[in-house]
C-alpha positions as CSV (number, residue, x, y, z in Angstrom):
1,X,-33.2,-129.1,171.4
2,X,-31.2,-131.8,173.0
3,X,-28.0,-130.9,172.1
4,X,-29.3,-127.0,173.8
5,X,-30.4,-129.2,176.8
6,X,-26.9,-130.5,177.2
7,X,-25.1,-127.3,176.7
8,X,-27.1,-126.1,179.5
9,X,-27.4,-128.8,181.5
10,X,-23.4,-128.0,181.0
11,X,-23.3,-124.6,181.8
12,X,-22.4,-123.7,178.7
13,X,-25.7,-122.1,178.0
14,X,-28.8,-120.5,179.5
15,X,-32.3,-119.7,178.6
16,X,-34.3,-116.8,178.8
17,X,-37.6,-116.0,178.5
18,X,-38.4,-113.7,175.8
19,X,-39.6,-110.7,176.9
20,X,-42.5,-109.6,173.8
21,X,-43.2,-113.4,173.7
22,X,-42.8,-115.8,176.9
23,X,-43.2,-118.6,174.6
24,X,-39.7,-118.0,173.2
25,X,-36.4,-119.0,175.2
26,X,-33.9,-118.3,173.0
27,X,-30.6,-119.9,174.6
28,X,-27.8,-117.6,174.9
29,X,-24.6,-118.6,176.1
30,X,-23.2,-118.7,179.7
31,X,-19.9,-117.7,181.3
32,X,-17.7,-120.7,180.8
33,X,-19.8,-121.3,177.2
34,X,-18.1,-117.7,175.7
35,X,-15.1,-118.1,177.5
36,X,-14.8,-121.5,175.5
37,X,-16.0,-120.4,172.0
38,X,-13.6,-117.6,172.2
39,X,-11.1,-120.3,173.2
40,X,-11.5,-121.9,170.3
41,X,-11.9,-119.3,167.9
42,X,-7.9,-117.8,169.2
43,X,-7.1,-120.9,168.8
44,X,-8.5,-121.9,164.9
45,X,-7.0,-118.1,164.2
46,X,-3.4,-118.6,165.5
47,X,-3.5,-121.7,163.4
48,X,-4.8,-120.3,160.3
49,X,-2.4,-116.8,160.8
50,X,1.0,-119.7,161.1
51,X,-0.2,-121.4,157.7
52,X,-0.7,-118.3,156.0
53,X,2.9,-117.0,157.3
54,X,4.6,-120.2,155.4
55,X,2.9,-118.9,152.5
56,X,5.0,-116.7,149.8
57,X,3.4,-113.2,149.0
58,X,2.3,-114.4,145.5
59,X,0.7,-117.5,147.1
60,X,-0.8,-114.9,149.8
61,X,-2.4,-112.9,146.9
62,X,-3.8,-115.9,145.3
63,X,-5.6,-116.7,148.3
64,X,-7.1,-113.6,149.1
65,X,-8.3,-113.9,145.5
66,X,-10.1,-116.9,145.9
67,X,-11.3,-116.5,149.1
68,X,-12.6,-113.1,147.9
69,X,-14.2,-115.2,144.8
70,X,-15.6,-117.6,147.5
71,X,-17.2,-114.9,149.4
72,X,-18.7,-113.4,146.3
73,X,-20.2,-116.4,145.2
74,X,-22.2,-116.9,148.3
75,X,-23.7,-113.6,148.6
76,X,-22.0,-112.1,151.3
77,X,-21.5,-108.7,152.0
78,X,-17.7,-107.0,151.1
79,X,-15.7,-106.5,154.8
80,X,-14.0,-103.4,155.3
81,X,-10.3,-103.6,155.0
82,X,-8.7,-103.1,158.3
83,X,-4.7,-103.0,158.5
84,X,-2.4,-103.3,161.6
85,X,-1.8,-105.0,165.0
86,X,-4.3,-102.4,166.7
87,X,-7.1,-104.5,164.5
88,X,-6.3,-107.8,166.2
89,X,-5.5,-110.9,164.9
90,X,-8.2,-111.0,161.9
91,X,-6.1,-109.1,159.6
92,X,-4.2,-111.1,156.8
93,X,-0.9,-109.7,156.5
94,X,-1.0,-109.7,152.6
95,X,1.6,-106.8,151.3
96,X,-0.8,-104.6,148.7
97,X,-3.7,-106.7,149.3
98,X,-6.9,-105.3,151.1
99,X,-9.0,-107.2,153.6
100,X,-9.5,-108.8,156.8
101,X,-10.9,-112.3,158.0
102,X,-13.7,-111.6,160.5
């Protein structure tokens, strides 16, 4: 709770009263609170897209197997491939290789 307090003392974050129950105020986040998280996630992206580009397409494969194998063992749900600039920066350019980071 303290470290919500300071995000909205901030301004990164507001609360709101729950509509079904007024004893809930879940915090959601405020302007300058998105624009920053979205910052940083460009950011962590265009970083992780330049060390993937030094990597050879073999090495690129690899990868994409493990992190596949990674995903797998946690439990988490396959993510549709998406190809192509028009699907942002999330796609890993991987030549024969299906999926996405989102």
């Amino acid at each position: 709770m303290r470290v919500v307090d300071r995000l909205i003392a901030a301004g990164l974050a507001v609360r709101h009263t729950h509509g079904a129950n007024r004893r809930e105020t879940p915090p959601q986040l405020a302007g300058e609170g998105r624009r920053t998280v979205e910052d940083v996630t460009a950011r962590r992206r265009a970083g992780i897209a330049a060390l993937v580009e030094r990597l050879t397409p073999e090495e690129r494969v690899a990868l994409v197997e493990a992190l596949t194998a990674f995903k797998a063992a946690g439990g988490e749900p396959p993510v549709p491939y998406t190809r192509g600039p028009a699907h942002g920066p999330h796609v890993l350019p991987v030549e024969g290789v299906g999926t996405s980071w989102k």
